[in-house]
C-alpha positions in Angstrom: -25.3 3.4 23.8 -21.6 2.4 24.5 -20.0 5.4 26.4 -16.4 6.7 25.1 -14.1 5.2 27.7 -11.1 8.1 28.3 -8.7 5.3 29.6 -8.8 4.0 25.9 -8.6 8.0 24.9 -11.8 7.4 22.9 -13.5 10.2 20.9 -15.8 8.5 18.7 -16.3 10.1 15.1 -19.8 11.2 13.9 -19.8 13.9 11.6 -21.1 12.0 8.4 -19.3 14.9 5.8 -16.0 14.0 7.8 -16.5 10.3 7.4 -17.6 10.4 4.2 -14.2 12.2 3.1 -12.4 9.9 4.9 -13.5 7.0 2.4 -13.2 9.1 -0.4 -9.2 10.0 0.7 -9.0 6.1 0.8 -10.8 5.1 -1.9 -10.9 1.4 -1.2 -11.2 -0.9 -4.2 -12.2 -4.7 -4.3 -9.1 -7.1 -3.9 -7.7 -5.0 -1.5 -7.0 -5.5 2.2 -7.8 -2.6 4.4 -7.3 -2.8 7.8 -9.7 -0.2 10.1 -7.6 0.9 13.1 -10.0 1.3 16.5 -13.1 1.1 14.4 -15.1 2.0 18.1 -19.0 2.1 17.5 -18.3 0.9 13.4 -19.3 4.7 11.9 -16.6 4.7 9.7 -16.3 0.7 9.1 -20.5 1.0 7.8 -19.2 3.5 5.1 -16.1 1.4 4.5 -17.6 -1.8 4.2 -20.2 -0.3 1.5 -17.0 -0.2 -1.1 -15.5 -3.4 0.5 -15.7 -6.9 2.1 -14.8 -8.3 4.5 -12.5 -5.9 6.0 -10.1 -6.5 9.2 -10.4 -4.5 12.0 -8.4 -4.6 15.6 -10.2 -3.0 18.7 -9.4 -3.2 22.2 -12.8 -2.1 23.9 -14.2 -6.1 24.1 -17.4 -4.5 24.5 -17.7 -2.5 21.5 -15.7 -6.1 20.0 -19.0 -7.6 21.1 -21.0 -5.3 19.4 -19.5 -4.7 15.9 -19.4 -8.9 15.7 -22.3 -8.9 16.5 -23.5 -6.3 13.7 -21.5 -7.6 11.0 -20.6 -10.9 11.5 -19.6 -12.1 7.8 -18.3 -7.9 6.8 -15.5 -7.4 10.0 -13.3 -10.0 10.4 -12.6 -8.4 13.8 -9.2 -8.7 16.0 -9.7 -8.4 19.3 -6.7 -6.9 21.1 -4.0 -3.6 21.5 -3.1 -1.9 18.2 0.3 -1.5 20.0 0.7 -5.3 20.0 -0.7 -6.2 16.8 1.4 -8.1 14.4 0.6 -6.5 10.8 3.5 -8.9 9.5 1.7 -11.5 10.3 -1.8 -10.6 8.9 -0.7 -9.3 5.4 1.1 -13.2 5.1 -2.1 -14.3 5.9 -4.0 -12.0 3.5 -1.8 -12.5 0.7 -0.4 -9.1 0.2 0.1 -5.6 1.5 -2.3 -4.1 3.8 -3.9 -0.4 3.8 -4.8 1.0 7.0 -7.6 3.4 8.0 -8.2 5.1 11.6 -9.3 7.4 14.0 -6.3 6.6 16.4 -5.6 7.6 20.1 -3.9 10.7 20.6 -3.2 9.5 23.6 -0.5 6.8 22.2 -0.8 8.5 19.2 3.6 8.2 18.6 4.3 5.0 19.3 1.7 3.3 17.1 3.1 5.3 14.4 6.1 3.4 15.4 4.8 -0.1 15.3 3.3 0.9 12.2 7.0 1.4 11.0 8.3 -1.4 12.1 5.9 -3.5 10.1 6.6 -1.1 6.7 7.1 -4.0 4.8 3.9 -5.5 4.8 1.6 -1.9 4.8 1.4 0.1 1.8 -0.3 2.9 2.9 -2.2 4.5 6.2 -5.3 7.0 5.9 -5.0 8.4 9.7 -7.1 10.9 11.8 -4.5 12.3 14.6 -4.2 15.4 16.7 -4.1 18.4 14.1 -0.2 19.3 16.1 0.7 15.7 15.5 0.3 15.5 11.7 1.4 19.2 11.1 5.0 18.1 13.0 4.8 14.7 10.6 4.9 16.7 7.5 6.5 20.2 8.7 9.7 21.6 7.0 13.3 22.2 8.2 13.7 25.3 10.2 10.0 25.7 11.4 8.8 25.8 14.6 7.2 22.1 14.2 10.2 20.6 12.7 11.7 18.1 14.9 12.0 14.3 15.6 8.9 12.7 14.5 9.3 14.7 11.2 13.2 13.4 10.9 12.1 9.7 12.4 9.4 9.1 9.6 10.8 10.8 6.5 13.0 7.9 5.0 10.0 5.8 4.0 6.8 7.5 4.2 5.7 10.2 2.1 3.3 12.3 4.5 0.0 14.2 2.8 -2.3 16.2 5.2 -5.2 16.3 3.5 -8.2 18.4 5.8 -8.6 19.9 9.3 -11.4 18.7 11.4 -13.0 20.5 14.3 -14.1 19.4 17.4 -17.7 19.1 17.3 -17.3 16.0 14.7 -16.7 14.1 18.1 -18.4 12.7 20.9 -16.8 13.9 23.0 -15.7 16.9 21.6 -11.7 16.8 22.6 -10.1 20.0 23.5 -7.8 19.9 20.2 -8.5 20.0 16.6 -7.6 16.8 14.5 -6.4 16.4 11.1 -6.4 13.6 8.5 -3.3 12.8 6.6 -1.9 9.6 3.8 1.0 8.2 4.8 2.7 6.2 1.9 5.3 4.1 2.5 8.2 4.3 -0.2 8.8 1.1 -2.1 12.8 2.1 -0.9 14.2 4.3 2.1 15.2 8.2 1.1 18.4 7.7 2.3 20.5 4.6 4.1 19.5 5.1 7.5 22.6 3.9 9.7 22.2 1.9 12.9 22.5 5.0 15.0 20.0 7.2 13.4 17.4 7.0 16.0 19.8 7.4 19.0 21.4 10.7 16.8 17.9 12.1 16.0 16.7 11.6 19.8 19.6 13.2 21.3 19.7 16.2 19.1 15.9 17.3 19.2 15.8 16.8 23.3 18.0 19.8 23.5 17.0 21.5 20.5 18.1 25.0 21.5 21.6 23.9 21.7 23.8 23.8 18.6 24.6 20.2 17.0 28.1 20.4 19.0 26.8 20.8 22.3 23.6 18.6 22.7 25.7 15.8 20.4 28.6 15.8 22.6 30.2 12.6 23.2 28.2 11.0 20.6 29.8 12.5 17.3 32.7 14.1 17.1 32.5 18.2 15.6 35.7 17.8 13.8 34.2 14.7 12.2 30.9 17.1 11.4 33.0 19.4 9.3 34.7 16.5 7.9 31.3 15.6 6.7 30.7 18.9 5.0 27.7 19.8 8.5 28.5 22.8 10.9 28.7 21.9 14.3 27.2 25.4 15.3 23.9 24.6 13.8 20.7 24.1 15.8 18.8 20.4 14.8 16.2 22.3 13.6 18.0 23.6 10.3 19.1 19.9 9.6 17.3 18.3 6.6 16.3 14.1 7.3 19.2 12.9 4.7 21.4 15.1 7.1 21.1 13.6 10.5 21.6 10.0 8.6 25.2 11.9 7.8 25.7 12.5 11.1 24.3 9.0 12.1 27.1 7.6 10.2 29.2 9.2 11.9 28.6 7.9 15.2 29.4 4.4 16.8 26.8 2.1 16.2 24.0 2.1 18.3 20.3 0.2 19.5 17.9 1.7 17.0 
């Protein structure tokens, strides 16, 4: 038995009511190209490659690499390497069309593979993710609740974020110390809103001093007579600001390195 490593953050998935709706959430159908995220000792990859096949896969542990080639060597088409680093672009070209993605991923870098996820938007149409029950209830939270903030603002102009079920500890080995959630992420076929250049520099700067009003913790970056220009009150707290409003204030700000 391969031992969860915790320098990969590894909790490896087992409860087989969990995993089975997982699949069902995803509902993979032939001609489509799903793409198992970390698929560790293959649990969840058996069940997916029951509706489907082959299936990609990208895992970094080369010896559970080794093993799930081993076990399904015509089922996984299997890409050894960091998640992180992986060019999703480049896969769906060579696929012929958008990919879906399906994981259990790290909690530990749980933030900036959403990220990379992002960036390759284009070429994903949808992700079925298991995260850190805090993480996906800050994805989809409202304005003006306590797990508002910038991952919420970041991904709202082009996914559309569903949680679907809680899941407890004991459907891992190891058990973490947090409860973990499942959520869809859809990507939009077009933004919400224009995003200007400065959106993630805006959003970033507001929500790391989040108990200081828009005026204060934006200072130097836009201008509060410019806010009330733009019809937003400098005295409000980032918290209270809808998506489609920071990409106001965005656009009011020099431009700036996403």
């Amino acid at each position: 038995m391969i031992r969860p490593r915790k320098r990969f953050g590894q909790h490896f998935l087992h409860d087989q009511g969990v995993l089975q709706r997982i699949v069902a959430a995803v509902d993979p159908r032939p001609g489509q190209h799903l793409v198992e995220i970390g698929p560790g000792p293959g649990a969840l990859t058996s069940h997916l490659i029951e509706r489907i096949s082959p299936i990609d896969a990208v895992e970094i542990d080369r010896d559970l690499a080794a093993a799930l080639r081993a076990r399904w060597p015509r089922e996984l088409r299997l890409h050894e390497g960091d998640a992180l680093e992986f060019d999703f672009t480049q896969l769906a070209r060579e696929r012929g069309g958008v990919l879906r993605l399906v994981g259990n991923l790290p909690y530990n870098i749980s933030t900036p593979l959403l990220f990379h996820f992002l960036a390759h938007r284009r070429s994903i149409s949808d992700l079925t993710v298991m995260l850190q029950k805090e993480v996906i209830d800050r994805m989809a939270a409202a304005p003006d609740t306590d797990d508002y903030g910038r991952l919420t603002v970041m991904l709202a102009p082009w996914l559309a974020i569903e949680k679907l079920f809680d899941v407890g500890p004991g459907a891992f080995r190891p058990p973490p110390r947090v409860w973990s959630a499942v959520a869809r992420l859809s990507v939009l076929p077009e933004p919400r809103f224009a995003v200007p250049p400065a959106f993630p520099a805006v959003v970033a700067r507001a929500f790391s001093q989040r108990r200081k009003t828009l005026r204060n913790s934006l200072r130097g970056l836009v201008d509060a007579s410019a806010m009330v220009e733009a019809g937003l009150d400098p005295a409000a707290r980032p918290e209270t600001l809808h998506p489609e409003q920071f990409a106001r204030l965005a656009a009011l700000a020099p431009d700036h390195p996403a």
